[in-house]
N, CA, C and O atoms as a DFTB+ gen file, in Angstrom:
452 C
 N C O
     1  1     -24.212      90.662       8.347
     2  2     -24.890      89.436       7.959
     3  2     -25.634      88.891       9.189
     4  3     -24.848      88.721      10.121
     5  1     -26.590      88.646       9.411
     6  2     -27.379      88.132      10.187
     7  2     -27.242      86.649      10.210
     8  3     -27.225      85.885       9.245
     9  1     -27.129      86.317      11.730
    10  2     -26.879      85.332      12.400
    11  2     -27.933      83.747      12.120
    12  3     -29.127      83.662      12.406
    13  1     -27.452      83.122      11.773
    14  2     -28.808      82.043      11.407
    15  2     -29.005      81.083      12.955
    16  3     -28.056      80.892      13.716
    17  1     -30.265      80.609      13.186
    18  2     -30.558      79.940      14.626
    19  2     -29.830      78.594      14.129
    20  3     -30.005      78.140      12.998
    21  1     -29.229      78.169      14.824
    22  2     -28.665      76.277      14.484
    23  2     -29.213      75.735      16.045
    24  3     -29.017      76.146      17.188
    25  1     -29.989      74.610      15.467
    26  2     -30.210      73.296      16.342
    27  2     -28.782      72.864      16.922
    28  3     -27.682      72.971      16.380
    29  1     -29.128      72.321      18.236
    30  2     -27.996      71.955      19.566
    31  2     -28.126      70.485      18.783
    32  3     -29.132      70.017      18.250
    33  1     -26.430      69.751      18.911
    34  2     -26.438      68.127      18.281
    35  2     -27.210      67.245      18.442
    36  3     -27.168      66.234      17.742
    37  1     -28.093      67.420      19.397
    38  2     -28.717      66.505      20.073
    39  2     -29.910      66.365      19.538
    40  3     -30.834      65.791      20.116
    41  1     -30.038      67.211      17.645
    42  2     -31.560      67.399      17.291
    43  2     -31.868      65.609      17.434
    44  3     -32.554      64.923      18.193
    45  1     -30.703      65.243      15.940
    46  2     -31.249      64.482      14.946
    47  2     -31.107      62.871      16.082
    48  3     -31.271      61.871      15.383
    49  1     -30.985      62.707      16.791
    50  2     -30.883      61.787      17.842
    51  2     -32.721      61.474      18.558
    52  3     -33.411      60.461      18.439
    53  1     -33.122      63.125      19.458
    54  2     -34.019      63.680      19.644
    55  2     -35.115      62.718      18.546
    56  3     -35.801      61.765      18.915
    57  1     -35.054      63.164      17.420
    58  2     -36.527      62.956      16.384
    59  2     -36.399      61.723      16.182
    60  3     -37.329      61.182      15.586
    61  1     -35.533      61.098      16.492
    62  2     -35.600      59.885      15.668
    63  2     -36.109      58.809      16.778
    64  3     -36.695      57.751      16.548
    65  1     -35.719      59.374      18.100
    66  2     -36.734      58.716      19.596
    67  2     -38.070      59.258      19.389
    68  3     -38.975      58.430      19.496
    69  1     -38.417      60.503      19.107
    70  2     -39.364      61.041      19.066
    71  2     -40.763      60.108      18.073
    72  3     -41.893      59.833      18.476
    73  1     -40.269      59.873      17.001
    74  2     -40.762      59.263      15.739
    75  2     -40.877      58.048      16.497
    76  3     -42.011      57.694      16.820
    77  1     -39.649      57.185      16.913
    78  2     -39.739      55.506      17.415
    79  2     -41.096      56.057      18.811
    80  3     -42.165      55.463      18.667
    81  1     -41.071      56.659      19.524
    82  2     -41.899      56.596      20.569
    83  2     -43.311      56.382      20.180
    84  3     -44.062      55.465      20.512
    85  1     -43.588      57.686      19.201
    86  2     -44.599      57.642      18.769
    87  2     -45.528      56.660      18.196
    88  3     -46.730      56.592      18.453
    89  1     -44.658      55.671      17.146
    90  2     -44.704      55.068      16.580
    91  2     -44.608      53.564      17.236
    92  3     -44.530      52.500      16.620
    93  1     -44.638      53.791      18.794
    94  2     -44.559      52.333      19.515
    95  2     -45.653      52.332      20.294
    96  3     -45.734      51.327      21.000
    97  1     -46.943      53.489      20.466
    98  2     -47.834      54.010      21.157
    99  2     -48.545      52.794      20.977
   100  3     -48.686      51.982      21.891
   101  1     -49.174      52.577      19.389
   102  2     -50.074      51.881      19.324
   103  2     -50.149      50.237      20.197
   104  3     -51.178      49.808      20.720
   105  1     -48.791      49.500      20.182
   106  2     -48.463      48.472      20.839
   107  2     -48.458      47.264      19.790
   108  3     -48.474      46.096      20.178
   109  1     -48.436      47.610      18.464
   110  2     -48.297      46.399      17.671
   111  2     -46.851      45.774      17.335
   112  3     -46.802      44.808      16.574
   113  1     -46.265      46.041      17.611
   114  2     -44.470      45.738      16.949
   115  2     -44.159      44.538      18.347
   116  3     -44.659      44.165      19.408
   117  1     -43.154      44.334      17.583
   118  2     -42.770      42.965      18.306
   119  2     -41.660      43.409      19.527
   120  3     -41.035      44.469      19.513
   121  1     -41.557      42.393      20.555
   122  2     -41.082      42.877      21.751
   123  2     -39.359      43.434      21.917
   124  3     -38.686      44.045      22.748
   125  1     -39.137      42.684      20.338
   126  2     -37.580      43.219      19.872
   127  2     -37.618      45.012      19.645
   128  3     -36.767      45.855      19.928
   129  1     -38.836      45.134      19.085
   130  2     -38.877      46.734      18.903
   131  2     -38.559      47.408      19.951
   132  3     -37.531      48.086      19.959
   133  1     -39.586      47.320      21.268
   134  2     -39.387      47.933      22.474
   135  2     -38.039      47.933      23.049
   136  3     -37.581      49.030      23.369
   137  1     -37.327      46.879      23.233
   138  2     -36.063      46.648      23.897
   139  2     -35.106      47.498      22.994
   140  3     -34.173      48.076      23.552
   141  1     -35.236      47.594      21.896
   142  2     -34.324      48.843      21.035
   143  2     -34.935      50.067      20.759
   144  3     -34.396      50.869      19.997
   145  1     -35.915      50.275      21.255
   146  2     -36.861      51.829      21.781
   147  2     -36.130      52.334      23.228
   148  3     -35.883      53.532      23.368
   149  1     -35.839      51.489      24.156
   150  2     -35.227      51.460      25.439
   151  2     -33.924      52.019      24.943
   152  3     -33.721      53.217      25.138
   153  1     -33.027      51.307      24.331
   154  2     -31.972      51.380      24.011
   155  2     -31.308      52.951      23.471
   156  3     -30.333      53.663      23.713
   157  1     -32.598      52.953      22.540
   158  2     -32.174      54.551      21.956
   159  2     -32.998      56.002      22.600
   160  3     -32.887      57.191      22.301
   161  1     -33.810      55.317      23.561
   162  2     -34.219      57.007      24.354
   163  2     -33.157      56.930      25.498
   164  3     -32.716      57.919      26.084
   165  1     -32.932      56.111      25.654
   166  2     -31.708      55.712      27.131
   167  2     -30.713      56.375      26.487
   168  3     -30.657      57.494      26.996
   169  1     -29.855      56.258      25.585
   170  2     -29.107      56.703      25.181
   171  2     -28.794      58.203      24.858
   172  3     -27.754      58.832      25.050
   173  1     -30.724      58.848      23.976
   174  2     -31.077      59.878      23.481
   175  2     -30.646      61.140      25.185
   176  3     -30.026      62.177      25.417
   177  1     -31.349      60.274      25.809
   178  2     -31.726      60.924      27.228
   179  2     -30.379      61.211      27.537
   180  3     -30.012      62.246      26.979
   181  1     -29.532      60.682      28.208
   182  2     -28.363      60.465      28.549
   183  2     -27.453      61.274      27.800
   184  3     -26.505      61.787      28.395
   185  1     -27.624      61.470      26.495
   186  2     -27.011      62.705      25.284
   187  2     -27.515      64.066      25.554
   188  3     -26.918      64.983      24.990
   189  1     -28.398      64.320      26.234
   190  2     -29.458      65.222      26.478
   191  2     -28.541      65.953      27.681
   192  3     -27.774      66.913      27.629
   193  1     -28.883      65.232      28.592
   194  2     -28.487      65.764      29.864
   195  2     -26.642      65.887      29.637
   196  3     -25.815      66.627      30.171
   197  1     -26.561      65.212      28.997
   198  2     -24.941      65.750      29.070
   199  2     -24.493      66.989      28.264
   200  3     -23.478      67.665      28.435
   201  1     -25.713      67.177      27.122
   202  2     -25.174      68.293      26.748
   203  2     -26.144      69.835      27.163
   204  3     -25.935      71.001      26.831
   205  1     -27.384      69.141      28.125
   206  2     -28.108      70.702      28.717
   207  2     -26.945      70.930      29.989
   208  3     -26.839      72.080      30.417
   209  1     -26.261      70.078      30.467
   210  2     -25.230      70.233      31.811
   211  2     -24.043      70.951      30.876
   212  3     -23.260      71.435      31.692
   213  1     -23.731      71.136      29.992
   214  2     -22.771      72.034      29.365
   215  2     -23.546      73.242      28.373
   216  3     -23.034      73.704      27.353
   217  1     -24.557      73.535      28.787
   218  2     -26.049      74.514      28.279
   219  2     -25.772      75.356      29.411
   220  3     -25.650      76.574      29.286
   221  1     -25.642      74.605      30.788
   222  2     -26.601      74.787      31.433
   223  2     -28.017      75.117      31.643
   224  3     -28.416      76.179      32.122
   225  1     -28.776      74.102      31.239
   226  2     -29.996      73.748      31.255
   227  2     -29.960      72.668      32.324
   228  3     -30.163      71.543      31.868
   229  1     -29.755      72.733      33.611
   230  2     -29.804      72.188      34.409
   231  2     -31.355      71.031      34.538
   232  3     -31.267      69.804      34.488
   233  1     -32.457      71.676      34.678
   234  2     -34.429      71.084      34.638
   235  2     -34.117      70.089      33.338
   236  3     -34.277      68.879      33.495
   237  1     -33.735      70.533      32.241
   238  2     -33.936      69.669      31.021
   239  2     -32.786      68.649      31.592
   240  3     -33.231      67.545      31.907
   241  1     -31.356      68.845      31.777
   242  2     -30.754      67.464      32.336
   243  2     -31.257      66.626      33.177
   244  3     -31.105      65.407      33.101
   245  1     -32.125      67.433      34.354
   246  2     -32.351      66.439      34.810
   247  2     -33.119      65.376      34.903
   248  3     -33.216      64.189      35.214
   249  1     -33.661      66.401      34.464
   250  2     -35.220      65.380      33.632
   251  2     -34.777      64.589      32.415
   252  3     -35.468      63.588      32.226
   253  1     -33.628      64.820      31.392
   254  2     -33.358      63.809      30.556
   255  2     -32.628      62.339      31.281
   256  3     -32.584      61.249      30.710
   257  1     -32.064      62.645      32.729
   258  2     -31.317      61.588      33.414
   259  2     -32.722      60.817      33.816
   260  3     -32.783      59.644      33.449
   261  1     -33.492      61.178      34.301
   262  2     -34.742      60.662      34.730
   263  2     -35.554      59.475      33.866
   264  3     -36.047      58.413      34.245
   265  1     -35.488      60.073      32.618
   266  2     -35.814      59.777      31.230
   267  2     -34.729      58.402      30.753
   268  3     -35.041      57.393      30.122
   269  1     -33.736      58.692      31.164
   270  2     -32.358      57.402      30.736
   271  2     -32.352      56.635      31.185
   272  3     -32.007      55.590      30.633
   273  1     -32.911      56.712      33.060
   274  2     -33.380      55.908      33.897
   275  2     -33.978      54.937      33.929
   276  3     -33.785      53.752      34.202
   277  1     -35.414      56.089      33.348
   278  2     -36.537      55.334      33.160
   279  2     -36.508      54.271      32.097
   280  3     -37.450      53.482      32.173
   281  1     -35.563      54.044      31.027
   282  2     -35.870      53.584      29.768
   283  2     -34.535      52.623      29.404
   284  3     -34.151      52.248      28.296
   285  1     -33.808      52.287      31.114
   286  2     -32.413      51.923      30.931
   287  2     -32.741      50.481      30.334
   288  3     -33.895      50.164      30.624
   289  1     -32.300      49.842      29.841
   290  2     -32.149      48.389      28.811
   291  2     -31.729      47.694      29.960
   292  3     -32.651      46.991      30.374
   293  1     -30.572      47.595      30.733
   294  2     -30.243      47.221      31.083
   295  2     -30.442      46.332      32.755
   296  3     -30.141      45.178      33.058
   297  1     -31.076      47.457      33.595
   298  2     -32.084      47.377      34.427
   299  2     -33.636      47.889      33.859
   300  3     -34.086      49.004      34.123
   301  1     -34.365      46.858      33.026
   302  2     -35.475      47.563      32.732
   303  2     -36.479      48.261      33.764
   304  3     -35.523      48.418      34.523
   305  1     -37.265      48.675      34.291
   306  2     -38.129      49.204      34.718
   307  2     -39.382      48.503      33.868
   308  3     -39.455      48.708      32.656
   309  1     -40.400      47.640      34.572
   310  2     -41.455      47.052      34.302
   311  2     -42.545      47.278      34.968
   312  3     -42.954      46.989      36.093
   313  1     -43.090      48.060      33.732
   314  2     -44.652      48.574      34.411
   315  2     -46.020      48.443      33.277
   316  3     -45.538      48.279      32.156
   317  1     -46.915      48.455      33.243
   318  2     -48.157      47.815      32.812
   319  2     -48.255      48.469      31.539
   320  3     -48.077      49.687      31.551
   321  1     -48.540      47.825      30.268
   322  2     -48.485      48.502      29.324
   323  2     -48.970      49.933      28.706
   324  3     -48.433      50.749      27.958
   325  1     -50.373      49.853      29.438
   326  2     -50.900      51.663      29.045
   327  2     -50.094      52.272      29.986
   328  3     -49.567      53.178      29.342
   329  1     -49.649      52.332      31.191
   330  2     -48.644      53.359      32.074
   331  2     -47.544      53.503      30.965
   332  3     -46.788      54.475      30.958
   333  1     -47.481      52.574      30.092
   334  2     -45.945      52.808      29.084
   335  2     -46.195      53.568      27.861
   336  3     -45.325      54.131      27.196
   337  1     -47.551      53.542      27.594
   338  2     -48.103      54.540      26.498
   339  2     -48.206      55.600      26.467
   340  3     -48.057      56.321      25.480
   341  1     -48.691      56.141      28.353
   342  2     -48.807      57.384      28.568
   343  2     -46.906      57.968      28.891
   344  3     -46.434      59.074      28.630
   345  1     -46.422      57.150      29.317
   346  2     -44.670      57.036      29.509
   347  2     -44.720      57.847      27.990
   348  3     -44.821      59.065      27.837
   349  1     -44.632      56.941      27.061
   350  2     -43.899      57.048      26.073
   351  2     -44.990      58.818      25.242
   352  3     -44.456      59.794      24.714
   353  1     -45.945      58.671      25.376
   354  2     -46.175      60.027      25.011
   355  2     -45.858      61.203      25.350
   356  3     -45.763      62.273      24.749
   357  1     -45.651      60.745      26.772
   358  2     -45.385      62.433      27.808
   359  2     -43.401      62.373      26.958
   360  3     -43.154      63.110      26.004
   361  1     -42.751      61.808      27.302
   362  2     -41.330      61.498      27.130
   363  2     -41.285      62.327      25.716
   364  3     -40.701      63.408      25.636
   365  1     -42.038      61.645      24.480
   366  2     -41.773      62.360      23.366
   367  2     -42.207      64.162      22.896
   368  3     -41.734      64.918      22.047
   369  1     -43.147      64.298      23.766
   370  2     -43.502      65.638      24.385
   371  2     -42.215      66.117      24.601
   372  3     -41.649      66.796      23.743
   373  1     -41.730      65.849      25.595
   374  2     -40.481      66.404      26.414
   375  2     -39.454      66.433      25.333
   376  3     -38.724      67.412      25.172
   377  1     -39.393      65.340      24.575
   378  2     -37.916      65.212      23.613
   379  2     -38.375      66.717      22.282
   380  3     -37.511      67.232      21.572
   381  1     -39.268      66.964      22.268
   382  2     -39.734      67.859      21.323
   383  2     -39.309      69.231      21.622
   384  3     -38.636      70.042      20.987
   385  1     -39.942      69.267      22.871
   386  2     -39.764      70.968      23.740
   387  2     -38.292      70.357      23.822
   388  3     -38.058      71.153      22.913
   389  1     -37.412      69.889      23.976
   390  2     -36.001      70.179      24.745
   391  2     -35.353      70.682      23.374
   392  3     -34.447      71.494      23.186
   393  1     -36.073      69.977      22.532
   394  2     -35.083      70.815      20.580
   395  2     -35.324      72.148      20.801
   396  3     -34.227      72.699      20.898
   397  1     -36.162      72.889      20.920
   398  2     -36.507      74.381      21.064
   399  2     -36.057      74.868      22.231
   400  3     -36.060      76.097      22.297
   401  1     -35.633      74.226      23.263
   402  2     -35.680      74.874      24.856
   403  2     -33.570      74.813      24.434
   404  3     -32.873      75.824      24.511
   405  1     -33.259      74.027      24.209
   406  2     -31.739      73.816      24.191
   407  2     -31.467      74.639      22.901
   408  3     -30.400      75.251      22.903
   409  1     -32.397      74.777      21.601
   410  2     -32.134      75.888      20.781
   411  2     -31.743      77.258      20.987
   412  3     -30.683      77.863      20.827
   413  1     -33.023      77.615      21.434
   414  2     -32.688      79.233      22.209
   415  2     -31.823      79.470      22.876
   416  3     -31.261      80.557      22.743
   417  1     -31.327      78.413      23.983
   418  2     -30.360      78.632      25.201
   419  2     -28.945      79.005      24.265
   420  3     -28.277      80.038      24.294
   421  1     -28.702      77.432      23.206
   422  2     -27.654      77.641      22.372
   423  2     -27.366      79.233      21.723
   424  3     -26.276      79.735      21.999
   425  1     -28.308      80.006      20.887
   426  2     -28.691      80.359      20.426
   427  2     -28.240      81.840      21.640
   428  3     -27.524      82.794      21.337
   429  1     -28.911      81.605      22.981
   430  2     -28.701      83.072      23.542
   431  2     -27.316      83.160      23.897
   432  3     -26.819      84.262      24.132
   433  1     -26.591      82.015      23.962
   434  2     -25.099      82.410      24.419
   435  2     -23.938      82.657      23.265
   436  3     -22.891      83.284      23.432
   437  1     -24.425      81.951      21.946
   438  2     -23.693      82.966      21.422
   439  2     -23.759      84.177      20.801
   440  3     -22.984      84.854      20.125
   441  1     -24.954      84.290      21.225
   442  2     -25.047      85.956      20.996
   443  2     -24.767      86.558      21.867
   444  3     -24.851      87.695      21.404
   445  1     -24.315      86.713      23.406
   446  2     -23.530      86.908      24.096
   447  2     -21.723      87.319      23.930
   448  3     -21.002      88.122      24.522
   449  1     -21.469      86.259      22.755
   450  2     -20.361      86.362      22.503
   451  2     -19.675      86.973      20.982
   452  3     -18.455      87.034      20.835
């Protein structure tokens, strides 16, 4: 029976920052939106890197810690709104490739085993 590819846990977390990012580009939503956009890539990110550091996907952790950093709620990081557009596009880029990059990895080790 042939092996089916399964997405790493971290899809359905992933799309749903992915979708909010996207969807915060334009800049119309109210400032409650953003502060719970923060909340859930901070979080997304932070889920990321903890589970490419048990991948070992070391580049994608660290760049998702970077990403958790960048987007912490708590200590915000305040920078000019288009720098946050191009932020938030490159970021959802990244959250896209890491579903496929943490797929395969998943994907090559247990076929290893």
């Amino acid at each position: 029976m042939p092996k089916t590819k399964e997405f790493p846990p971290t899809t359905i977390p992933t799309i749903i920052s992915i979708i909010m990012l996207f969807a915060g580009i334009p800049k119309f939503f109210p400032y409650g939106y953003y502060t719970l956009l923060r909340f859930v890539v901070c979080g997304t990110g932070a889920y990321i890197a903890f589970y490419s550091f048990e991948e070992e996907s070391k580049i994608i952790g660290f760049l998702s810690i970077l990403v958790a950093l960048l987007f912490n709620p708590i200590i915000p990081v305040h920078l000019d709104k288009d720098i946050w557009v191009a932020i938030d596009f490159i970021v959802a880029i990244f959250f896209s490739i890491t579903i496929f990059v943490l797929r395969s990895s998943r994907n090559s080790l247990q076929e290893l085993n």
